[in-house]
N, C-alpha and C positions, 0 to 999 in steps of 0.2 A: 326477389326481383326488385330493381332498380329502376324509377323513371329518371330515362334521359331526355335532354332538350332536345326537338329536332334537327339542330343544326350538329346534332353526335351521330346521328344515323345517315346512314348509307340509303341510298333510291331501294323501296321494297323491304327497308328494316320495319322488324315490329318495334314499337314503341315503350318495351320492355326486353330487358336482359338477364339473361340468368346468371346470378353472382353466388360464388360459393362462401361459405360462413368462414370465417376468420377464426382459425383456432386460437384457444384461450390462452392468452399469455399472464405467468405471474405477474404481481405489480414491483415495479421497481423502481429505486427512488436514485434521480441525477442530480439530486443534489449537491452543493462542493461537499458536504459531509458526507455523503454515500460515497462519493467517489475519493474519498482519502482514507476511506476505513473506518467512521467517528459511528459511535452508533444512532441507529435511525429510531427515533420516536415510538415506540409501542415493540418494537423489536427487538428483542436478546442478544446479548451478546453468548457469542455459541466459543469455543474452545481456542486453543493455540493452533497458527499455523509455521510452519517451518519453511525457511527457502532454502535446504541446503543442498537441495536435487538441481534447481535452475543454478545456485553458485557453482556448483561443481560442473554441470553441462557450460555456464559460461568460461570457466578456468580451462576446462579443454578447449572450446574453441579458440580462447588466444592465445592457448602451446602449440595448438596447430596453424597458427596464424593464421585462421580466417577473419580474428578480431586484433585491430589494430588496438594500441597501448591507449592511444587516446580516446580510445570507444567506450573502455572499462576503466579504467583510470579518470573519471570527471565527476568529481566531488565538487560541491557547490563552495566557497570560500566558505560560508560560513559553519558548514559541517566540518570542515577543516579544523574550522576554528577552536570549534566546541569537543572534536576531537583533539585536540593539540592541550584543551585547558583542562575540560574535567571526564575525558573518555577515560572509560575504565580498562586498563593493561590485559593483556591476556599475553599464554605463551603460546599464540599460534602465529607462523612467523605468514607476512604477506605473500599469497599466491600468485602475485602479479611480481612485484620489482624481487622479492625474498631475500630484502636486505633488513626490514622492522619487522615489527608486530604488530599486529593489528590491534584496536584498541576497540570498544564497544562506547558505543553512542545512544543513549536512551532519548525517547520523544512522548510525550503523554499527551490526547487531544481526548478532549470530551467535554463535555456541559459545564461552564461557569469555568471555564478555561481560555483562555487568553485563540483567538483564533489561529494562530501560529504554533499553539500548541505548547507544551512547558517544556523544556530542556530538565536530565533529573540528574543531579551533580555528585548524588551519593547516594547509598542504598537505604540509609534511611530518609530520606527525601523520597524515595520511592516506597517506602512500606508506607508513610503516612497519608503519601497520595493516594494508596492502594483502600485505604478504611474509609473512603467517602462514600458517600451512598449513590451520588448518580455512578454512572456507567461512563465506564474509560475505554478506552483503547489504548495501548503499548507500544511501539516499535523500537525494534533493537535494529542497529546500523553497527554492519560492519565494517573500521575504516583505518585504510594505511596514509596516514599522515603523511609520509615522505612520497609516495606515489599518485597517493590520490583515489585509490584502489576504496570503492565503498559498495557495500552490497546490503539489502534491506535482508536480514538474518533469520528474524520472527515478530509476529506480530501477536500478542495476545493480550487479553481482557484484563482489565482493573477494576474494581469497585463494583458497586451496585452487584442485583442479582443475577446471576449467570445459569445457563443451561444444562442441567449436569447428564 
């Protein structure tokens, strides 16, 4: 039961109301780190996840033109960039324009990392980051340099201990 002031009641309220409990919510952290993927303080990093269910539900929607080229095509210049300098080649050719290839764009954010996160230029730049002891996060960007076409592909753990 809740006391209210009397200026919340109504002529002939009682002076108490009945309030039902609040069911219990996890705690969850809004952090800019929670909210970009980085891992949160006392918590695990748990496994890989994969977007290749949402890329493909989005590749249909702008074959069937419900999404405009410029909805899906809006890579930020400097993902361009970084895809244009040290993205790693692949032979999957772009689903959007399917005149390139797409290239793969690594990102590493975690503890005693720069807040923008590291750019990773070669694969061994990446194993070395991987042997650190804090706990990382990974993202792989998938991105057509000529279009513009960038899809976030997977996201999974580096370093520190992880959740097996």
């Amino acid at each position: 039961m809740a006391d209210l002031p009397p200026s919340a009641l109504g002529p002939g309220e009682a002076s108490q109301v009945d309030t039902q409990p609040v069911p219990s919510v996890p705690m969850s952290s809004f952090r800019p780190q929670a909210l970009r993927g980085a891992p949160v303080a006392g918590q695990p990093i748990n496994g890989e996840i994969n977007y290749r269910i949402l890329r493909n539900n989005i590749i249909t929607e702008f074959k069937k033109g419900r999404l405009a080229q410029n909805e899906v095509c809006d890579a930020h210049p400097e993902l361009i960039r970084a895809a244009r300098n040290v993205g790693e080649e692949t032979s999957v050719e772009c689903p959007i324009c399917e005149e390139n290839n797409v290239v793969l764009v690594t990102y590493v954010f975690g503890g005693h990392l720069p807040p923008g996160g590291t750019l990773i230029t070669n694969k061994a730049e990446l194993s070395k980051v991987a042997k650190r002891a804090k706990e990382m996060v990974c993202y792989v960007i998938e991105v057509c340099p000529s279009c513009q076409w960038n899809h976030l592909a997977q996201v999974l753990p580096l370093g520190g201990t992880r959740v097996k």
